[in-house]
VEXTOR-192428 format. One record per residue (C-alpha): residue in one letter; x, z, y. Coordinates in steps of 0.02 Angstrom, whole numbers, padded with zeros to 5 digits, always signed. Last residue first. Example, Ala and Ser with C-alpha at 12.3 -4.5 7.8 and 13.67 -1.06 7.14 Angstrom:
% VEXTOR-192428
S+00684+00357-00053 A+00615+00390-00225 
//
This chain:
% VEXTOR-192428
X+02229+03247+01551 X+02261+03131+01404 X+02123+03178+01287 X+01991+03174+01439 X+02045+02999+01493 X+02025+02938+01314 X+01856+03020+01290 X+01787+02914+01466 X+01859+02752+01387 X+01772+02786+01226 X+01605+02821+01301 X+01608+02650+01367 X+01418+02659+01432 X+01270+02559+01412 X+01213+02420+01502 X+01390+02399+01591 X+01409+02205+01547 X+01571+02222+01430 X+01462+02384+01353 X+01321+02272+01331 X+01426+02172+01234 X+01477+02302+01133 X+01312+02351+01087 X+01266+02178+01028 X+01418+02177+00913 X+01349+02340+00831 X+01176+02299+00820 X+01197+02129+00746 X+01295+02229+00628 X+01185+02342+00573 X+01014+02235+00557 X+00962+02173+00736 X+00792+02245+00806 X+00850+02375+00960 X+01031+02315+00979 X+00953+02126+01001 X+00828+02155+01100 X+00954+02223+01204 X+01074+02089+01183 X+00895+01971+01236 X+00867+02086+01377 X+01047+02074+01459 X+01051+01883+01450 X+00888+01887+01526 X+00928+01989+01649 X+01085+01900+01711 X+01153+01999+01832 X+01291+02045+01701 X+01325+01878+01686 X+01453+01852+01821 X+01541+02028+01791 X+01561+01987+01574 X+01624+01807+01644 X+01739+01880+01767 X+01791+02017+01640 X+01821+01901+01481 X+01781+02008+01322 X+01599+01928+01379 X+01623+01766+01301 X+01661+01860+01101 X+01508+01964+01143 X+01411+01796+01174 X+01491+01720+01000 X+01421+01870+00896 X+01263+01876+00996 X+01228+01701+00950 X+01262+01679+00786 X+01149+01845+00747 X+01029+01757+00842 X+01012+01595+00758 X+01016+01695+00610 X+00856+01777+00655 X+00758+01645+00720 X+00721+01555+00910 X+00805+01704+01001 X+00780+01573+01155 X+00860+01699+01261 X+01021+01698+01146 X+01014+01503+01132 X+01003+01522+01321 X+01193+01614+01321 X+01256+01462+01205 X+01221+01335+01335 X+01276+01429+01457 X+01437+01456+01402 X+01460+01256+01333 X+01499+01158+01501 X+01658+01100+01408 X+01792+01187+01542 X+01692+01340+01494 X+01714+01319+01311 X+01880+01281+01320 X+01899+01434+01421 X+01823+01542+01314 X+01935+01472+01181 X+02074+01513+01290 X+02026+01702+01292 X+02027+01710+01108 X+02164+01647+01088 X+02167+01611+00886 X+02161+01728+00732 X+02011+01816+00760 X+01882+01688+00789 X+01822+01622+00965 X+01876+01434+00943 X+01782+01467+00777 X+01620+01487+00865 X+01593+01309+00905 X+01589+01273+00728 X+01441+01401+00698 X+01368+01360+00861 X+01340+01179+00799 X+01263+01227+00626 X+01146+01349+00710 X+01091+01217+00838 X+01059+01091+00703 X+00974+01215+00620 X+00870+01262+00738 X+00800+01089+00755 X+00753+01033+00932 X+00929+01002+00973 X+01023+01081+01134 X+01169+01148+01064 X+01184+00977+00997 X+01269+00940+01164 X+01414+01083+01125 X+01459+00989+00988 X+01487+00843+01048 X+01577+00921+01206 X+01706+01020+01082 X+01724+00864+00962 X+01867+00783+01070 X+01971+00787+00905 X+02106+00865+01013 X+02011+01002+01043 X+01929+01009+00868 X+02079+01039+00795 X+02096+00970+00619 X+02272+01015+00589 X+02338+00861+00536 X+02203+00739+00596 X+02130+00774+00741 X+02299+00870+00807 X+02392+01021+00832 X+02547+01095+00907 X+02569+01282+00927 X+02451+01403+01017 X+02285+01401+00945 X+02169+01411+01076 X+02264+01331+01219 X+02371+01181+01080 X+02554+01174+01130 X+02613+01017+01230 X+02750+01124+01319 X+02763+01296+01234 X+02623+01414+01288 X+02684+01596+01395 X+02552+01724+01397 X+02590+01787+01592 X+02718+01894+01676 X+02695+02006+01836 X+02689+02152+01708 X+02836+02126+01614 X+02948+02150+01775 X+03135+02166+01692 X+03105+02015+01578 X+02988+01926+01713 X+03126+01924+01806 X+03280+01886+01716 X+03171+01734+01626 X+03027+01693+01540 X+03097+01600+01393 X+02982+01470+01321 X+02896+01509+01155 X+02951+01455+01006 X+02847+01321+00927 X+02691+01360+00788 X+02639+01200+00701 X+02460+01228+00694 X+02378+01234+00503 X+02330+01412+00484 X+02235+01415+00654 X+02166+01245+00634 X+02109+01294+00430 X+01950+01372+00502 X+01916+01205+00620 X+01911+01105+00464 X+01742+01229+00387 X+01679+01217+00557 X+01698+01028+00572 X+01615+01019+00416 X+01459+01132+00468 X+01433+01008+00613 X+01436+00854+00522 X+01320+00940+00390 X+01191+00982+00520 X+01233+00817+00637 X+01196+00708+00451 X+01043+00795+00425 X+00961+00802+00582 X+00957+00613+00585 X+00891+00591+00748 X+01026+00559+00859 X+01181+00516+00768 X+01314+00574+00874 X+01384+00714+00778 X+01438+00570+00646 X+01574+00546+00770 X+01635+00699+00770 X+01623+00699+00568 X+01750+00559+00573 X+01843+00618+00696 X+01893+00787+00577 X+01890+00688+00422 X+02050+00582+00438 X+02016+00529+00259 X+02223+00551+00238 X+02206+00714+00306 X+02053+00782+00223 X+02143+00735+00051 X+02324+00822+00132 X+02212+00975+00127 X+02148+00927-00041 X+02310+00940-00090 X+02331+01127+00000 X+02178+01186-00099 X+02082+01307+00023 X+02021+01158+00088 X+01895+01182-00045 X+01710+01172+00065 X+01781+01041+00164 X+01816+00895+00039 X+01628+00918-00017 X+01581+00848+00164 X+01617+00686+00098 X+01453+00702-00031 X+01340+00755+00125 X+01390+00623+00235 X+01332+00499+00089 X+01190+00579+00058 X+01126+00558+00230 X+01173+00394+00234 X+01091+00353+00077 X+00908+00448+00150 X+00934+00349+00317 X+00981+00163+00230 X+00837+00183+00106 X+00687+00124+00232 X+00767-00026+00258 X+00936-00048+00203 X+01058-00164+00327 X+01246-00137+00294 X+01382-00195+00412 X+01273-00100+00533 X+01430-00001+00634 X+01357+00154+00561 X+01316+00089+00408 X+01479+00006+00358 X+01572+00175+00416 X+01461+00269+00296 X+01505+00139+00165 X+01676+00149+00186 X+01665+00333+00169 X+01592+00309+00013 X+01720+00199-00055 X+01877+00317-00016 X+01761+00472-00078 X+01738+00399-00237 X+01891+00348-00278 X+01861+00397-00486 X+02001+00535-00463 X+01925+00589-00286 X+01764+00601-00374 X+01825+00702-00514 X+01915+00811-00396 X+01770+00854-00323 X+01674+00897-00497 X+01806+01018-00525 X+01813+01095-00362 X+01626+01166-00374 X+01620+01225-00175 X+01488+01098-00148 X+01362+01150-00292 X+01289+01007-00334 X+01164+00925-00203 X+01266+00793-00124 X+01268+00694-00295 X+01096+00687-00310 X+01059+00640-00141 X+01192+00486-00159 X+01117+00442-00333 X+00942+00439-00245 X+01008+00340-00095 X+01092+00215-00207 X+00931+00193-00329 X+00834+00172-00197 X+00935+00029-00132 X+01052-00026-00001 X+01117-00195+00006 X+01193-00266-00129 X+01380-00195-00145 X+01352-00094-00263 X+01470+00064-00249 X+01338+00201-00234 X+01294+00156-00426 X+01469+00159-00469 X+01486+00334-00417 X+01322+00385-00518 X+01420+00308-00653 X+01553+00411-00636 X+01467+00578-00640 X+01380+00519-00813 X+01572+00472-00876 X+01610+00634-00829 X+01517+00715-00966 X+01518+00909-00998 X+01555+00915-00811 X+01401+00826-00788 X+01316+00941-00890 X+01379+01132-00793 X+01343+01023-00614 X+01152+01018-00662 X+01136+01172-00721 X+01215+01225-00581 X+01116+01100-00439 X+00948+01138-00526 X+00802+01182-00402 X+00915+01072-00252 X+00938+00955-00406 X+00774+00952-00452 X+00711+00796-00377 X+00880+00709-00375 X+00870+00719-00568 X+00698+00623-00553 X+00775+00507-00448 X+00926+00476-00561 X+00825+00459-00729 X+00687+00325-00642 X+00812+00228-00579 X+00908+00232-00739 X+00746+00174-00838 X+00705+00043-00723 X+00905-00034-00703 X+00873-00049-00902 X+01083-00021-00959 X+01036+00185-00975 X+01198+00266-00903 X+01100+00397-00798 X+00986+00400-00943 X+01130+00535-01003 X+01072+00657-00883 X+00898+00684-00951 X+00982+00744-01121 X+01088+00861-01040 X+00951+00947-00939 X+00826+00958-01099 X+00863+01132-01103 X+00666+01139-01156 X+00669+01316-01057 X+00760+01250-00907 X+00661+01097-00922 X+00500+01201-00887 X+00556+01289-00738 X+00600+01129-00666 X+00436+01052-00706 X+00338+01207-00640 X+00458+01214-00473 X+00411+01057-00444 X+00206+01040-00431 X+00173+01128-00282 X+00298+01043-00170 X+00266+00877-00240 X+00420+00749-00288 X+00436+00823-00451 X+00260+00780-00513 X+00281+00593-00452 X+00483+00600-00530 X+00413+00670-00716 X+00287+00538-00709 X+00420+00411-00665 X+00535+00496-00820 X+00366+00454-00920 X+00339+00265-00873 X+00541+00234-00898 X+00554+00327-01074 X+00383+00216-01124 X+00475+00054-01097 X+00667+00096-01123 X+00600+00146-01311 X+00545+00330-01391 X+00626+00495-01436 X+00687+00571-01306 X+00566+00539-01193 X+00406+00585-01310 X+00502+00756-01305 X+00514+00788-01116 X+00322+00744-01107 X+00277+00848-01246 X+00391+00998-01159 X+00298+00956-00984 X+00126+00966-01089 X+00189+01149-01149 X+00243+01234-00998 X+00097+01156-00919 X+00105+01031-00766 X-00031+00918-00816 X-00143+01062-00842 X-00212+01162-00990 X-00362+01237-00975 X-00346+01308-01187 X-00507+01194-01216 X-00385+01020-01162 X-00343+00952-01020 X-00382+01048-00869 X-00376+00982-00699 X-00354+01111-00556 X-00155+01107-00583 X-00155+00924-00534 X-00184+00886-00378 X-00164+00706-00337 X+00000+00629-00247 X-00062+00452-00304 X+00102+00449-00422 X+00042+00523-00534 X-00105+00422-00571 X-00002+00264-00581 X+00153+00360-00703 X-00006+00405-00820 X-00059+00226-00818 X+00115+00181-00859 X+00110+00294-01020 X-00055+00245-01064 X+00022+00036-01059 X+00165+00105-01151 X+00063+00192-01294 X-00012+00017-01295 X+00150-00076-01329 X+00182+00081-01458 X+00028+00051-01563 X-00094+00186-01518 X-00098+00352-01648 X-00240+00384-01770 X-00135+00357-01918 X+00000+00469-01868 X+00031+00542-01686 X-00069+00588-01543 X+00008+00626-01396 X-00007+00490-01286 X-00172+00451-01356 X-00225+00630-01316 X-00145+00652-01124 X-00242+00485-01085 X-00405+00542-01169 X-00386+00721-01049 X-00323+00620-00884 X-00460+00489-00879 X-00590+00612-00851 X-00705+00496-00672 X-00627+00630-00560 X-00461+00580-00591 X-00496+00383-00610 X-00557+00409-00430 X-00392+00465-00387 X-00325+00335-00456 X-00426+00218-00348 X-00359+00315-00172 X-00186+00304-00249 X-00173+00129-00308 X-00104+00067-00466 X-00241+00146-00575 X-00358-00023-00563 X-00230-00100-00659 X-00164+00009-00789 X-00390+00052-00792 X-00402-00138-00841 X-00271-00138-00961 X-00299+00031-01074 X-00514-00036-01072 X-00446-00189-01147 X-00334-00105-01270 X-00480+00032-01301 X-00595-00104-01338 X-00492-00201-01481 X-00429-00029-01564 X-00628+00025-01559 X-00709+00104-01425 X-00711+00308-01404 X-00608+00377-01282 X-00560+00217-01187 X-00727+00135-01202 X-00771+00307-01110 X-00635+00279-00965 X-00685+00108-00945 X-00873+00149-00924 X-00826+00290-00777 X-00722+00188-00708 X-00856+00057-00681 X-00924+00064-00515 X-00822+00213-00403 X-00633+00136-00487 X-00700-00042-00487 X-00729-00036-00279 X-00553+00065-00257 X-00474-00063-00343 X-00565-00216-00238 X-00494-00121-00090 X-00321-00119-00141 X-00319-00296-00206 X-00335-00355-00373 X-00252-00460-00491 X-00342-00512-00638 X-00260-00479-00806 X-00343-00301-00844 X-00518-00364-00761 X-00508-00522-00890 X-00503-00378-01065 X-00618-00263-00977 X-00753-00412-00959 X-00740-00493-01137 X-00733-00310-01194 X-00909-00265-01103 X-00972-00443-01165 X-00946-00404-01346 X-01025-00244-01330 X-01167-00319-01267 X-01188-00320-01072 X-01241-00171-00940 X-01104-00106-00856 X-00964-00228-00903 X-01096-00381-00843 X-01143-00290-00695 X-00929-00275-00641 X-00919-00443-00706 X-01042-00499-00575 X-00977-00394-00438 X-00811-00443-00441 X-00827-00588-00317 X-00638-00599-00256 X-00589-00763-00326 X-00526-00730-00499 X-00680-00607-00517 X-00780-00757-00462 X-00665-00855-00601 X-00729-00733-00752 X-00877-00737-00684 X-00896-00936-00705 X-00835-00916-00878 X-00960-00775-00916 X-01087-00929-00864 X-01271-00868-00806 X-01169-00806-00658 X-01193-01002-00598 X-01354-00972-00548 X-01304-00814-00433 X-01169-00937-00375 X-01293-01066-00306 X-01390-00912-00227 X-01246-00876-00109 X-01225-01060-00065 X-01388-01093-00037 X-01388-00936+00092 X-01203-00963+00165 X-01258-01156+00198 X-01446-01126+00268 X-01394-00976+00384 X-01260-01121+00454 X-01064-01082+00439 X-00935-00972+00551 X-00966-00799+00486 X-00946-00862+00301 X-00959-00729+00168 X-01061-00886+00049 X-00951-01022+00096 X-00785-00932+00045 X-00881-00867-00123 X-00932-01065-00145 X-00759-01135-00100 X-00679-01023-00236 X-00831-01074-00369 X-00776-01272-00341 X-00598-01241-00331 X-00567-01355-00496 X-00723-01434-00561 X-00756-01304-00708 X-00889-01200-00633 X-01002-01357-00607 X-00995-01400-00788 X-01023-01223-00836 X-01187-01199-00721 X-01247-01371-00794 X-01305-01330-00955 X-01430-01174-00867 X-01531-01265-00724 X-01534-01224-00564 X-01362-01239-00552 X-01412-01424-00500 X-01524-01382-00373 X-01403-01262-00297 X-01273-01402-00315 X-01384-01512-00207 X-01425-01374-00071 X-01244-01342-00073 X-01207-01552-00025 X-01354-01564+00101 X-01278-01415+00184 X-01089-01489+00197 X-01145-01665+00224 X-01229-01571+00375 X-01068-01493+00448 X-00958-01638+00404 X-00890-01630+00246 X-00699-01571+00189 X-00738-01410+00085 X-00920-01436+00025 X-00931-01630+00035 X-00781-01605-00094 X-00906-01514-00226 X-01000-01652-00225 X-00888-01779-00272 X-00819-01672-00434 X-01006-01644-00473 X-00995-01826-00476 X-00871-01837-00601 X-00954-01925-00741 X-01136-01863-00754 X-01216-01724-00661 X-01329-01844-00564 X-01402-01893-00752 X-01372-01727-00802 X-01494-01665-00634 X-01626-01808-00696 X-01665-01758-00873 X-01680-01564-00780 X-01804-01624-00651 X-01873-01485-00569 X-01816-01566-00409 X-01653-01674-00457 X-01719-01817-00366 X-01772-01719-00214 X-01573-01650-00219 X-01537-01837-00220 X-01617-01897-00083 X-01522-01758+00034 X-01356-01806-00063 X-01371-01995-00030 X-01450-01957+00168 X-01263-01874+00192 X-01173-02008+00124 X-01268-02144+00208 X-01249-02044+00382 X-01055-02013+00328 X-01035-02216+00323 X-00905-02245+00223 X-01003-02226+00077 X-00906-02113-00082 X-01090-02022-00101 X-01165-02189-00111 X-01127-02213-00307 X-01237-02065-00327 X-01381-02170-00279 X-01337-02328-00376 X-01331-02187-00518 X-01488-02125-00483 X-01590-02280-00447 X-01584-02348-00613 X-01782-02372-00645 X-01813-02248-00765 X-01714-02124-00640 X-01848-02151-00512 X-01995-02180-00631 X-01937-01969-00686 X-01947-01919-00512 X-02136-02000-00475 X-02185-01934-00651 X-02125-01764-00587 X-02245-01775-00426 X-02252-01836-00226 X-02074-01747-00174 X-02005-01886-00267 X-02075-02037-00173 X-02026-01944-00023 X-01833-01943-00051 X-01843-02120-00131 X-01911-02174+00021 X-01798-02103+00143 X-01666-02167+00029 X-01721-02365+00041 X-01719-02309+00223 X-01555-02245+00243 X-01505-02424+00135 X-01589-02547+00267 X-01526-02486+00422 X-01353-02491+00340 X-01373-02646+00323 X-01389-02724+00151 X-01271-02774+00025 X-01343-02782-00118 X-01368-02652-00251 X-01452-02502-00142 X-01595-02641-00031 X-01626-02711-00230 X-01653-02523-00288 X-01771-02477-00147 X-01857-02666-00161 X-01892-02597-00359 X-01933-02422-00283 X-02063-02516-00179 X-02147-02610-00324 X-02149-02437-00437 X-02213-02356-00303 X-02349-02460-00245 X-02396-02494-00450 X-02385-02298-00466 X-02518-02304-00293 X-02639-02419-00356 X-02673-02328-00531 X-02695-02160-00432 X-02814-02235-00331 X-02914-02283-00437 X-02898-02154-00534 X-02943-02041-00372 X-03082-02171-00355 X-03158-02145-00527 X-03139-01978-00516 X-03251-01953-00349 X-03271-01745-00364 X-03431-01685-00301 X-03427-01580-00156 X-03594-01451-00106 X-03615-01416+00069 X-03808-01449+00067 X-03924-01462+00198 X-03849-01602+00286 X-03906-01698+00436 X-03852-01887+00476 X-03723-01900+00579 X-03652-02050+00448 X-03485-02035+00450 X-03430-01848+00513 X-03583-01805+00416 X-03708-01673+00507 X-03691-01476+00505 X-03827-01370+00598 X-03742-01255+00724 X-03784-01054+00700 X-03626-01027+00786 X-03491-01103+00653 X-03536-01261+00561 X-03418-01368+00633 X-03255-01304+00615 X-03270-01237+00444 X-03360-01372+00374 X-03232-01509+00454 X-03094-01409+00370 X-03185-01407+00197 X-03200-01589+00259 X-02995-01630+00268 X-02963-01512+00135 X-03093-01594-00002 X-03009-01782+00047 X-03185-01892+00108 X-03307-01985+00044 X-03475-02035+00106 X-03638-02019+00027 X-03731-01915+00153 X-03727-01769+00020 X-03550-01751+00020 X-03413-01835-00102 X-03239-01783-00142 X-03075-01871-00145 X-02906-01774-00181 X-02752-01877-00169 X-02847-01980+00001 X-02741-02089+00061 X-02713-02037+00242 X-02845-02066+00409 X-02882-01874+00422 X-03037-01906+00441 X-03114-02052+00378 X-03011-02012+00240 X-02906-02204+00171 X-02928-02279-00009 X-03096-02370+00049 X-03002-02451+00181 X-02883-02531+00067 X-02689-02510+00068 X-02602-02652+00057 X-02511-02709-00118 X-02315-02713-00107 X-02219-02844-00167 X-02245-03000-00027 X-02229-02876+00107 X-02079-02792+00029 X-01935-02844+00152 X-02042-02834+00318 X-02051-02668+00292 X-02154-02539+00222 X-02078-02371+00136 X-02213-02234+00141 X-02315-02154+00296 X-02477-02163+00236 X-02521-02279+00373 X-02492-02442+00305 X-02612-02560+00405 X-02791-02578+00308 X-02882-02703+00204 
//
């Protein structure tokens, strides 16, 4: 008899059970049971790789070869196969197994040490690693479930030796992995993965990967809830073992076998299998596919991935699948379509030509209406990614998205379909309006559909979508359109009106404010009719409300509050452009408009608002000089009377300098006693030219005809503004900026000690000249009388009124 040395279970527990090893059983050499014994010339027995070995190390440098047993010589090599002894063997150790898996089972059902139970599983573990028949008198014998029943131990080394034992169970063992599979023990394994320790965690993949291994199971271990989502976390891990991410990674390439199991990967993140099984599956698969991509939501990234993998597929089963496959394909490409970079994609991949034609099409061949809507929002998608679209033809006759004719279709299908579809095609109409190279085409072609009126009325739709989508494409083309535009909504004032109610909401600011706002501000601002709408329907009383909301942040908007305030400004500044209407002159009174535009001069970095501020002050500050309550003069007395020429320009007490009688912010809109001199004089230094322009404009009516001229220099002095206004002449930043600017310099220099301060000034003198040489006409003319107040050129009407007199 020998000592155990083969290195299987023997304890103290299984001495009376388990048969000893005999010598005979044992190589000589390598000192293990023998699995393969073979028998040399000598006689003596050995395992064939433990003396092929011997051979090989022995017999090497001409050295004769003697038995390891025996030392007698050989001359032969030769092995002969001892089959009686391997039976023998054999035979001996299936009743050692089957006696030591019986103590195995007894160490698992009572209640052992835990000693005692990690090595009833070390044995099991190595018993099965011997052959099938080893595996299959494991699960004959009960041990898997008493196994399984482990995995809920308390002890986490019991739990984790359970799931190594039984991943040797399930080895090529497919009777075995449903036996492990059964109940919800997949369920158990499947938590080791999320809330294990570290090597629970691998022992607990490397399980399930044995398990996916085969076929029945994948869909068993797919539907335990969060089991594939903790497998695609596992397998992009940066954090987890080489071992984990690998098993994990090829456990859910088993479990692809499973469309349900794609289905969820896709769910999860992992598109790539449905992406392989849409490329190259049956039919049936391709639409199983399409139809779960268009309900999966996707993120940006994963959109752009479809788009360059299987756009190309979708857009085909679009064109020319059946009713069933173009829906799908319609769903998947609405979603994939929602980004820009991915639409783009689409673009290049022909989706615009099929889309165009089921849009179009009518009669038997046409698409229900609920998928006419889903082409119709896909179209609205690949607009909007700011695409070029004159360079894509669709159709033989290289038509374009932006075609006279399309753009006529597209106006049409508007008219005469539901909220759904109008709403998807007025947002196509908005993406192609909003680009600079697209608009003027869709413009152009409404004018010849004279389709404006129709447009308009969605103003009133009751879908918030479909009115959104009608007022921002009308604030599009309003700047293209502001007549035609103006010309309908005086056919309709209710349209006007709603617009008004629209800036009323009280909820925040929205887009659909701002757009109504910008819409509004674009028609034509002299058009009194439409002005005295909005006073009728208090427009400008809640507007200006709203502007004074913003300002003092009453009213928080995000990225709308700039674009509504803008509009806003730009609707109140209507009142201005009629004042020659005395009730709208009391209008501009009771608004008190002249401080509020001041104040709106102030808002740094909205060039808008200071551009139309300014130009509304200039348009008040026109009226000052009508406006002014003129006050008899004060008399000058005896000696001024008989000495005229020691008397000065007399000013009744409290009388307005430039104007000369008694003004005020709000009666008479002065913009000296609005304070709006110095504001405006401070924008003279903007960045934007028109912001400068609109400034000097205003600032140049204290220097009209009509007022003192020579005070309004003053004022301007006193305000710091002279020099301002002569470097916007030295600047000569544009044309009009210049014309401005030599009319108002000319108007300075009428004033000797100015004119004999500044005429040492060579740039001042080489920007008027610039200005005589290159002005039109009358740029010339003012800029050669103001280098006549700075001697550059000479008075030759003073010099022919001396020679008439003498």
């Amino acid at each position: 008899m020998a000592e155990g040395q083969d290195g299987y279970f023997d304890s103290s527990t299984d001495s009376l059970r388990v048969e000893p090893i005999y010598e005979s059983f044992l190589c000589p050499l390598s000192k293990q049971v023998m699995r393969d014994p073979v028998t040399i010339e000598s006689g003596a027995t050995f395992e064939r790789e433990a003396i092929l070995k011997w051979f090989k190390d022995n017999g090497s440098g001409g050295r004769r070869l003697v038995c390891p047993v025996t030392n007698k010589e050989l001359s032969s090599t030769e092995l002969n196969p001892s089959i009686a002894l391997r039976n023998t063997i054999d035979e001996w150790m299936h009743r050692n197994e089957a006696a030591k898996l019986d103590v195995a089972r007894k160490s698992l059902t009572s209640d052992c040490s835990e000693g005692d139970i990690l090595q009833a599983l070390e044995y099991v573990a190595e018993i099965c690693q011997r052959s099938r028949s080893s595996r299959h008198l494991v699960r004959k014998v009960g041990l898997i479930s008493l196994i399984t029943d482990l995995l809920k131990n308390s002890s986490p080394k019991v739990r984790q030796k359970a799931l190594g034992s039984l991943r040797f169970v399930a080895k090529n063992d497919n009777d075995n992995k449903n036996e492990i599979a059964a109940g919800d023990n997949i369920r158990t394994i499947v938590k080791f993965l999320n809330h294990g320790h570290s090597q629970e965690k691998e022992q607990a993949v490397s399980l399930l990967y044995e398990l996916s291994e085969y076929k029945p199971l994948s869909e068993k271990i797919g539907s335990v809830s969060g089991a594939i989502l903790i497998l695609v976390g596992l397998s992009s891990s940066k954090v987890e073992n080489l071992l984990t991410v690998d098993r994990a990674e090829k456990t859910l390439e088993n479990l692809e076998s499973c469309e349900k199991n794609v289905r969820q990967m896709a769910e999860n993140g992992r598109l790539q299998p449905l992406l392989r099984l849409l490329l190259e599956g049956s039919s049936d698969t391709q639409l199983s596919m399409a139809a779960h991509l268009g309900e999966l939501v996707l993120s940006n990234d994963v959109k752009v991935l479809v788009a360059q993998t299987a756009g190309s597929t979708l857009v085909n089963i679009m064109k020319s699948g059946n009713r069933e496959a173009r829906e799908a394909a319609l769903k998947a490409l609405n979603q994939i379509s929602s980004y820009d970079t991915s639409a783009k994609i689409l673009i290049e991949a022909g989706i615009l030509p099929p889309l165009i034609t089921d849009l179009f099409t009518v009669g038997s061949n046409q698409l229900p209406m609920r998928l006419k809507e889903v082409s119709a929002t896909i179209l609205a998608n690949i607009v909007a990614s700011g695409a070029s679209f004159e360079s894509v033809p669709l159709d033989h006759n290289r038509q374009n998205l932006v075609s006279e004719e399309i753009v006529h279709n597209l106006l049409h299908l508007i008219s005469n379909t539901g909220p759904a579809i109008e709403c998807k095609l007025l947002q196509v109409l908005v993406g192609l309006t909003t680009s600079a190279t697209t608009v003027q085409s869709i413009v152009d072609a409404i004018k010849s559909s004279g389709a404006t009126v129709s447009l308009i009325q969605f103003v009133e739709a009751p879908q918030r979508e479909v009115r959104l989508a009608s007022i921002k494409l009308l604030n599009n083309i309003s700047p293209f359109m502001g007549q035609e535009l103006a010309e309908a909504f005086r056919g309709n004032f209710s349209q006007l009106s709603s617009l008004v109610r629209v800036i009323a909401d009280n909820n925040g600011i929205s887009e659909e404010q701002a757009a109504a706002a910008g819409l509004i501000a674009d028609l034509p601002p002299r058009d009194s009719v439409l002005t005295r709408r909005l006073l009728q329907d208090g427009a400008f009383s809640t507007i200006i409300t709203k502007v004074t909301m913003v300002r003092q942040g009453d009213i928080r908007g995000g990225r709308f509050v700039n674009p509504f305030l803008e509009g806003l400004v730009r609707v109140v500044s209507r009142i201005t452009f009629i004042l020659d209407d005395l009730d709208i002159i009391d209008v501009a009174r009771d608004y008190n408009l002249t401080p509020l535009f001041t104040d709106l001069l102030q808002m740094n970095g909205l060039d808008t608002v200071q551009i139309v501020s300014a130009t509304a002050l200039e348009n008040l500050s026109r009226q000052s000089k009508l406006l002014t309550r003129i006050v008899p003069a004060p008399n000058p007395g005896f000696c001024f009377s008989i000495f005229p020429c020691l008397s000065q320009k007399s000013v009744a007490t409290g009388a307005c300098r430039v104007h000369v009688g008694i003004c005020s912010a709000r009666e008479s809109f002065c913009l000296l006693e609005g304070k709006a001199v110095e504001k405006l004089v401070a924008c003279l230094d903007h960045n934007n030219e028109k912001v400068v322009e609109a400034a000097l404009a205003a600032l140049s009516t204290l220097l009209e005809d009509g007022v003192d001229i020579e005070q309004g220099v003053m004022v301007l002095c006193d305000a710091e503004g002279v020099n301002p206004i002569l470097e916007v002449l030295c600047e000569n930043r544009n044309e009009a900026l210049r014309q401005r600017a030599v009319w108002a310099v000319e108007r300075i220099l009428r004033i000797d000690e100015i004119a004999y301060e500044i005429s040492g000034n060579q740039n001042v003198g080489t920007a008027l000249v610039e200005a005589f040489r290159h002005g039109d006409s009358r740029t010339r003319q003012i800029a050669e009388r103001a280098l006549k107040h700075v001697d550059k050129l000479p008075n030759f009407s003073g010099i022919f009124s001396k020679m008439g007199a003498a």
